[in-house]
N, C-alpha and C positions, 0 to 999 in steps of 0.2 A: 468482569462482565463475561458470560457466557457468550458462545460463540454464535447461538440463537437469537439471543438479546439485542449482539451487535447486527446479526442480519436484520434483526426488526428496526433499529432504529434505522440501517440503512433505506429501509421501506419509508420511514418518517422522514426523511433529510430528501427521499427522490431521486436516490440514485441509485446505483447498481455496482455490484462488487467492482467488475472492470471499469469501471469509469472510478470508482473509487481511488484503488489504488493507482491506478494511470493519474489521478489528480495528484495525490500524495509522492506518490514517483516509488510506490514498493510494489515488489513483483506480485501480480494475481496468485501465483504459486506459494508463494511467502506466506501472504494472508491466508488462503485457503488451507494452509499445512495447520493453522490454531484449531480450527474443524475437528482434527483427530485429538488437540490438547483438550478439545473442547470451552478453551476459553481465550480471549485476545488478551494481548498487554494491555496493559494501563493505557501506554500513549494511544494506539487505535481505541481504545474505548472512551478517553481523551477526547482524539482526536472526533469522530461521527458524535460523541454527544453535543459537540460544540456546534457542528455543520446543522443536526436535528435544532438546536435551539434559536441558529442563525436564520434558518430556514423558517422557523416556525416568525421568527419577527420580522420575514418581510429582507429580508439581505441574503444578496448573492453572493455564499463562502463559495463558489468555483472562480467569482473574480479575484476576491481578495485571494484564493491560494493561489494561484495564477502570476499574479502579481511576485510572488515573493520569490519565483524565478528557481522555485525547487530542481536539485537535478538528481537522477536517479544515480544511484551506486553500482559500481560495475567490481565486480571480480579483479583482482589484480594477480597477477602470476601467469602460468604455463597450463593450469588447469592437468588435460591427461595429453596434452600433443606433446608428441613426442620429438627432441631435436633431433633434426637432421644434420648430421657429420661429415666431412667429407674425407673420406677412407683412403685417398692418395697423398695423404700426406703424413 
């Protein structure tokens, strides 16, 4: 799915990128960087055509994702801080 396509169904389903991804629990930054691929993965294209068809029959997919108690991913490591040492010994 092009990266268009998925905004438009986003338009369909009634929500907006940031509420999107804040429901899903992946970073606004994340999604938005497929912009430049110009196209989503499978699973967000998955994922909003399901929301667009849930929506369209009348069912609130922000309860049912809600429900399933998704949590976001965090980076693990030191990233670029730097340790601090202590030189007297």
């Amino acid at each position: 799915m092009s990266f268009i396509e998925f905004k438009k169904m986003l338009l369909d389903a009634e929500i907006s990128l940031p509420k999107f991804s804040k429901l899903i629990k992946v970073s606004e930054k994340n999604i938005q960087s497929y912009k430049k691929k110009g196209e989503v993965p499978n699973t967000i294209a998955t994922i909003v055509t399901c929301f667009v068809a849930m929506h369209e029959s009348g069912l609130d997919y922000r309860t049912v994702i809600n429900e399933l108690g998704l949590e976001a991913k965090t980076k693990k490591g030191a990233g670029f801080a730097k340790k601090h040492t202590d030189s007297s010994q």
